[in-house]
C-alpha positions as CSV (number, residue, x, y, z in Angstrom):
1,X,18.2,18.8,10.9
2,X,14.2,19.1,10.8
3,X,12.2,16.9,12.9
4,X,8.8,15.9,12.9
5,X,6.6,14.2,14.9
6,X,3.7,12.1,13.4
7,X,0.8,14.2,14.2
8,X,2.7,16.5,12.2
9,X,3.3,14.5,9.4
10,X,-0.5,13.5,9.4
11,X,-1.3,17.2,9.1
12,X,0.9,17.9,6.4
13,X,0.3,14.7,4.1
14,X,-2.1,15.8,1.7
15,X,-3.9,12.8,0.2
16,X,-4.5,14.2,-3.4
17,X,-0.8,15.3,-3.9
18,X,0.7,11.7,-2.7
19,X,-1.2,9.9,-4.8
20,X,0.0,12.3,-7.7
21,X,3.3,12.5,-6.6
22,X,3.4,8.3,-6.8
23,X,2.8,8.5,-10.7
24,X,6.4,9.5,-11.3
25,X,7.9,7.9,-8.5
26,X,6.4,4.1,-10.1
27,X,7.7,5.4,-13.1
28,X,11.3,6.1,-12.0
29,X,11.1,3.1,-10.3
30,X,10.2,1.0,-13.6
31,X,12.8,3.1,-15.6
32,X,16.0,2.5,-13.6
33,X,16.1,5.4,-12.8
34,X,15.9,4.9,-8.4
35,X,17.7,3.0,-6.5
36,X,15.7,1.1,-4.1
37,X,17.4,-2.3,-2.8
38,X,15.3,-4.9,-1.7
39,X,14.8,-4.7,1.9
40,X,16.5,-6.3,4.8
41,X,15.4,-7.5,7.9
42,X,16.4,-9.3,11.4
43,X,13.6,-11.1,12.4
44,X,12.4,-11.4,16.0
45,X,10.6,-15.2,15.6
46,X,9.0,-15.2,19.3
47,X,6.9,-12.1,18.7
48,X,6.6,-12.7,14.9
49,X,7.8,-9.4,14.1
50,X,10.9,-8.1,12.4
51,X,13.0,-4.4,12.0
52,X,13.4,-3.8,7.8
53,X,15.6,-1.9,6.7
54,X,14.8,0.3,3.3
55,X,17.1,3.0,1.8
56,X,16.0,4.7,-1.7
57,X,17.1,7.5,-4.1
58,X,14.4,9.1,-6.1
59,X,15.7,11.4,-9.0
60,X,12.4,13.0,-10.0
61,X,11.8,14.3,-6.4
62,X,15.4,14.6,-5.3
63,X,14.7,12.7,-2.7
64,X,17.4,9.9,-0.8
65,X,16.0,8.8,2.3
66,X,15.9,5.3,4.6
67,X,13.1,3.9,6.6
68,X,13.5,1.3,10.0
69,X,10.2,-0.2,9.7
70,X,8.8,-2.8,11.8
71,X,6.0,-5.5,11.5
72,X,5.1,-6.8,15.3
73,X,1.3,-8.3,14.0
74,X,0.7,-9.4,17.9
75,X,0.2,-4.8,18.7
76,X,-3.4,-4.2,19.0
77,X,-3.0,-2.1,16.5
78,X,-5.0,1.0,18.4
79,X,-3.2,1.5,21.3
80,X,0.4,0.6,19.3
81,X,0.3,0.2,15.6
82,X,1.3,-3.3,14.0
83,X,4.0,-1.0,11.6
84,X,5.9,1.6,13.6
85,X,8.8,3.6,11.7
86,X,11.6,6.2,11.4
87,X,12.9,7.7,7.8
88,X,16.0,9.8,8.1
89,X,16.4,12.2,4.9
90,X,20.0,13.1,3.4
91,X,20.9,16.0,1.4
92,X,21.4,13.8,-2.2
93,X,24.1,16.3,-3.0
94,X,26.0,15.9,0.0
95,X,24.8,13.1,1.8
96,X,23.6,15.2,4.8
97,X,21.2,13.9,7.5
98,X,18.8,16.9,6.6
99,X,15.3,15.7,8.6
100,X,13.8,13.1,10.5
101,X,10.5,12.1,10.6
102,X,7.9,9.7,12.0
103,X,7.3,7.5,9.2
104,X,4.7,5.5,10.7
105,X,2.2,7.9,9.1
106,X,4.3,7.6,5.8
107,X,4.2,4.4,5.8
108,X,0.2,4.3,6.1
109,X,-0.8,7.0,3.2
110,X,1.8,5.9,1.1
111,X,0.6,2.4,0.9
112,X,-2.9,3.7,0.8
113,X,-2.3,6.1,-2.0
114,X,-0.4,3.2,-4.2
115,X,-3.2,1.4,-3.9
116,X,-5.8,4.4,-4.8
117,X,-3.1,5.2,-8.1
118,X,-3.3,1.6,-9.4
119,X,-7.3,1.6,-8.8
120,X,-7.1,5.3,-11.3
121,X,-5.1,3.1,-13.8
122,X,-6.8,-0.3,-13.5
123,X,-10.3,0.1,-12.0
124,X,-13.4,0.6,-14.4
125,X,-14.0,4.4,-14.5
126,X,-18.1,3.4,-13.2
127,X,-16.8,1.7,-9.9
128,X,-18.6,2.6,-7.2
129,X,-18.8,-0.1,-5.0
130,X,-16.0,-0.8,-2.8
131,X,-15.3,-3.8,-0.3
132,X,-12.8,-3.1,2.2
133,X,-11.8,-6.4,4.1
134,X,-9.5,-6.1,7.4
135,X,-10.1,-3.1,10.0
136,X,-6.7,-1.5,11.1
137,X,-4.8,1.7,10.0
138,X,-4.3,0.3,6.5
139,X,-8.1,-0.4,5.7
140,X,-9.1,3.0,6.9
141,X,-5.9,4.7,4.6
142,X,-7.4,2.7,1.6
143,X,-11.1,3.9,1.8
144,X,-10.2,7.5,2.0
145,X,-7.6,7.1,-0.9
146,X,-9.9,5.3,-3.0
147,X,-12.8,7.2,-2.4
148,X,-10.4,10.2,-3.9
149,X,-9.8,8.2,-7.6
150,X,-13.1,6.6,-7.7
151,X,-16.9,7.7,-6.9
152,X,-17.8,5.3,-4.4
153,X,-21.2,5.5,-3.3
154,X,-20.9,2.1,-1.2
155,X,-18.1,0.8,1.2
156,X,-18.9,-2.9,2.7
157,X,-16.6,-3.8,5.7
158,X,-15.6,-6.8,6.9
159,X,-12.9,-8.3,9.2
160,X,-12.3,-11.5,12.1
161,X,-14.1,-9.2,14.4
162,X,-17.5,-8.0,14.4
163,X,-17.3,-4.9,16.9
164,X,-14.1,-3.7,15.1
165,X,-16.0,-3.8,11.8
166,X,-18.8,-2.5,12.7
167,X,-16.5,0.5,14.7
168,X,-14.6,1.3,11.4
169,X,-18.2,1.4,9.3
170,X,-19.5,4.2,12.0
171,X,-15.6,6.1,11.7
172,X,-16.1,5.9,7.7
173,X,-19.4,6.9,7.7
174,X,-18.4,10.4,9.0
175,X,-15.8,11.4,6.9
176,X,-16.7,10.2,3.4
177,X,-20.0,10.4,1.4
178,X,-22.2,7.5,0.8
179,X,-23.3,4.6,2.6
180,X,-20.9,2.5,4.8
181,X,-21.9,-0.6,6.3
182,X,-20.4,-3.6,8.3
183,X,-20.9,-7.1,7.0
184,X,-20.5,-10.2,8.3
185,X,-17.9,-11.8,6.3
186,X,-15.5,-11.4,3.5
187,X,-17.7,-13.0,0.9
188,X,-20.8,-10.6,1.7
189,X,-18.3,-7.8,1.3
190,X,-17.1,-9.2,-2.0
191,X,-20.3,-9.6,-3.3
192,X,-21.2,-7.0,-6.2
193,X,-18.3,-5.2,-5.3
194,X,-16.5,-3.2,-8.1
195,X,-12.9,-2.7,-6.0
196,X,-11.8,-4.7,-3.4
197,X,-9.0,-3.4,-0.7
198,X,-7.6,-6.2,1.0
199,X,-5.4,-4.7,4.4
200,X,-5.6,-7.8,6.2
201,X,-2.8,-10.6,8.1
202,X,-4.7,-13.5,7.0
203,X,-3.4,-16.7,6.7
204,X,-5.8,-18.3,4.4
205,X,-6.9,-16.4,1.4
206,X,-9.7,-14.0,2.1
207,X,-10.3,-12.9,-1.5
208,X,-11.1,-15.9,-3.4
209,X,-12.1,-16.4,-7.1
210,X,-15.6,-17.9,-6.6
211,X,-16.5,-14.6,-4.4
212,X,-15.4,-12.2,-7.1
213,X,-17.8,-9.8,-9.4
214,X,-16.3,-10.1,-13.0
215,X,-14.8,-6.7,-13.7
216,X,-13.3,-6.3,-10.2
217,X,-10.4,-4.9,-9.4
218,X,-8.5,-5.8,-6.3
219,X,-5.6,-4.7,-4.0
220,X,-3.4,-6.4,-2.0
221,X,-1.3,-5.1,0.3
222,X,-1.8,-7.9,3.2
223,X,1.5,-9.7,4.4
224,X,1.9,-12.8,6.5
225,X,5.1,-14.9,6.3
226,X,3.0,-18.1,6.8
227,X,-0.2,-17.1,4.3
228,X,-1.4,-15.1,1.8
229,X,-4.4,-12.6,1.1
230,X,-5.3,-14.1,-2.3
231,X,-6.3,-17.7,-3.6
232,X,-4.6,-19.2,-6.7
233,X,-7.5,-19.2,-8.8
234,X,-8.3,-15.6,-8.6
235,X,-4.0,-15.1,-8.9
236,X,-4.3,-17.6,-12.2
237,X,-6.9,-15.3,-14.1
238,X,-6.6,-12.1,-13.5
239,X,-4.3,-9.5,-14.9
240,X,-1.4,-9.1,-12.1
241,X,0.6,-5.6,-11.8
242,X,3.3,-4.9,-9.4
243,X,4.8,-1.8,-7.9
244,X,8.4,-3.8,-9.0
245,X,8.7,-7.6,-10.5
246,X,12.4,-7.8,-8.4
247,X,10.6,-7.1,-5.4
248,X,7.6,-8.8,-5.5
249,X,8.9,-12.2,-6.5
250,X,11.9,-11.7,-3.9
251,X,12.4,-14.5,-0.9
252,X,11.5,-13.4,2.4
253,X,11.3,-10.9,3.6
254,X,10.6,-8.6,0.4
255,X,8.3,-10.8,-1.9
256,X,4.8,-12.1,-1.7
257,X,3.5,-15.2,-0.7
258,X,0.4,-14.2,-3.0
259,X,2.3,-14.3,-5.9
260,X,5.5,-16.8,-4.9
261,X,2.7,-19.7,-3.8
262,X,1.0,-20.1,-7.2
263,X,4.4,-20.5,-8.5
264,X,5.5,-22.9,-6.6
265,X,2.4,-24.9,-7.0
266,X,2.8,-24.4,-10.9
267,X,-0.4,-22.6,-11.4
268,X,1.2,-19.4,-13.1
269,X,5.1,-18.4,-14.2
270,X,6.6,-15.3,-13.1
271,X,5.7,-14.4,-16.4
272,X,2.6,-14.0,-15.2
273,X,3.1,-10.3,-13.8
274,X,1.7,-8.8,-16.8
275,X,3.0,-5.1,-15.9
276,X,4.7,-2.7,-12.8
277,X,2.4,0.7,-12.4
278,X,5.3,2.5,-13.8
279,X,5.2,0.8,-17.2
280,X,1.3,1.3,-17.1
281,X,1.8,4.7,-16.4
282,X,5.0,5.4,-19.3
283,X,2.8,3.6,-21.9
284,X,4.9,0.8,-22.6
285,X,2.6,-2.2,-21.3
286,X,-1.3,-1.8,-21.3
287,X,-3.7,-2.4,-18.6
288,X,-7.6,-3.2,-18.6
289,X,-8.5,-4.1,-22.0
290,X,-12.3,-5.7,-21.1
291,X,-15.3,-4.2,-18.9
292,X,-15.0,-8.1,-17.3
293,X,-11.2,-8.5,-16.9
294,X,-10.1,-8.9,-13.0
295,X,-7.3,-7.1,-12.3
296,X,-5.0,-7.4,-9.3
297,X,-2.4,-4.9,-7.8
298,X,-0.1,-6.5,-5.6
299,X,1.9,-4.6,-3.2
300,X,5.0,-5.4,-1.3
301,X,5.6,-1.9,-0.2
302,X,9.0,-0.3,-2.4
303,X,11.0,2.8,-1.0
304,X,10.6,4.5,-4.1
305,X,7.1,5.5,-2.7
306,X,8.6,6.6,1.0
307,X,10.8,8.5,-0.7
308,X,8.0,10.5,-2.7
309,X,5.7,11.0,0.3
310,X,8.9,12.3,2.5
311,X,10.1,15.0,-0.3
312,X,6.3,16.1,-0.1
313,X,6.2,16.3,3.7
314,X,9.4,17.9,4.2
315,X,8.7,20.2,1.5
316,X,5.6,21.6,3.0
317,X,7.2,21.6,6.6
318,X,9.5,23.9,5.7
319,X,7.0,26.3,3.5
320,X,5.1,26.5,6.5
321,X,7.7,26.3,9.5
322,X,6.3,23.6,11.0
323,X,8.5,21.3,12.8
324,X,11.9,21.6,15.2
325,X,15.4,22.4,13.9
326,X,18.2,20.3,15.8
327,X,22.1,20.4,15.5
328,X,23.5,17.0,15.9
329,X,27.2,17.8,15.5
């Protein structure tokens, strides 16, 4: 069995290939063609955390794999990361434990790179101003992923704290052209912006309709079990796609409140998901038809896209011989 540690993994996930890679995974997914069960979880209510469990089989990259994830929001997030993770990869032929891996680092560029492939489908092909609202791993995963799709020649930060704001802004501002500033709050980032990426644990919406620039398109990968990321309004009008309807309209702990609130509250059906990225990317249901139309990718995280960015990781691992070989019998 190959293992490999995260610093490793960081080293060998290649941005540009993931976010390739995910095309075909979406498109599996949308097919029938993986198997990805919804998620499970045992929840741990006095630290508001919980341990998911998330096994997948992905055809096009020969890939069956499961991830232990968990969510423990109260981490600083520096020091220990909100999301930690471990994904075990089998041998789809024989059902062989054949690596193990950090998948905290999956977990991050994955989610990222999702969100950069639905901004290459959905986004207007002149974007180039990008808001970026919350300040831990996943905000910094989404500007460089975006940044890749799109030619962003503004980033506007915001989050609940100033310092860590304005400490992402100065971290950006190094590795990716343009100009990166902190703002004050998540209206001042929203304003004029042509992508949003919202990477946040809000419990009241911090994307809201009135704040929006028509022609936006937004991302949404923020989960709290007691909130949501997105206001009704801005839910109501815009064009909604999905990495998978199952999952995103699931109960705890797989679906989204962002989606599952304006339903109970009557303001949209489940209807209203208008397309996953894998139908967008097979043809069968379009996407942006207007310069003005707000569009909205909301994420709930699928295994299908774990499974992608471990086949890629292993893969290169073992072109390069990097990583340890263990013997667990």
């Amino acid at each position: 069995m190959l293992v490999l540690g995260r610093s490793q993994v960081e080293a060998l996930l290649d941005v540009d290939s993931l976010i390739d890679a995910l095309a075909p995974a979406m498109a599996d997914l949308s097919a029938g063609r993986a198997s990805v069960p919804d998620r499970v979880a045992a929840l741990v209510s006095e630290r508001e955390g919980f341990l998911a469990a998330m096994p997948g089989f992905l055809p096009s990259a020969g890939a069956l794999m499961a991830k232990l994830v968990s969510l423990f929001p109260h981490n600083d997030g520096a020091r220990l990361p909100t999301h930690q993770a471990l994904i075990v990869a089998f041998d789809p032929d024989t059902g062989e434990p054949t690596a193990l891996l950090d998948g905290t680092a999956i977990t991050a560029a994955r989610t990222g790179a999702c969100s950069a492939l639905s901004v290459r489908l959905l986004a207007r092909e002149d974007a180039t101003e990008l808001a970026v609202l919350g300040t831990g791993v996943q905000a910094r995963s989404h500007a460089r992923a975006i940044c890749r799709v799109r030619p962003i020649r503004r980033i506007r930060v915001a989050g609940r704290d100033p310092a860590k704001a304005a400490a992402l802004a100065e971290e950006l501002s190094a590795v990716l052209e343009g100009e990166v500033q902190a703002v004050s709050s998540y209206a001042e980032a929203l304003d004029g912006a042509d992508i949003a990426a919202a990477t946040t644990h809000a419990v009241e919406p911090v994307i809201r309709r009135s704040w929006l620039t028509p022609g936006v398109h937004i991302t949404s990968v923020g989960y709290n079990p007691a909130g949501r990321e997105i206001d009704g309004a801005t839910v109501a009008e815009a064009l909604v796609c999905v990495e998978s309807r199952q999952a995103v309209l699931a109960p705890f702990p797989a679906g989204s409140n962002d989606l599952l609130m304006p339903i109970r509250d009557g303001l949209i059906t489940a209807d209203h998901v208008h397309a996953e990225l894998g139908e967008l990317i097979a043809g069968s249901r379009p996407g942006r038809t207007a310069p003005d139309q707000i569009t909205l990718y909301k994420s709930v995280g699928v295994t299908a896209q774990d499974a992608a960015a471990t086949a890629l990781v292993v893969a290169f691992a073992r072109e390069r011989s990097i990583g340890e070989e263990i013997t667990l019998r």
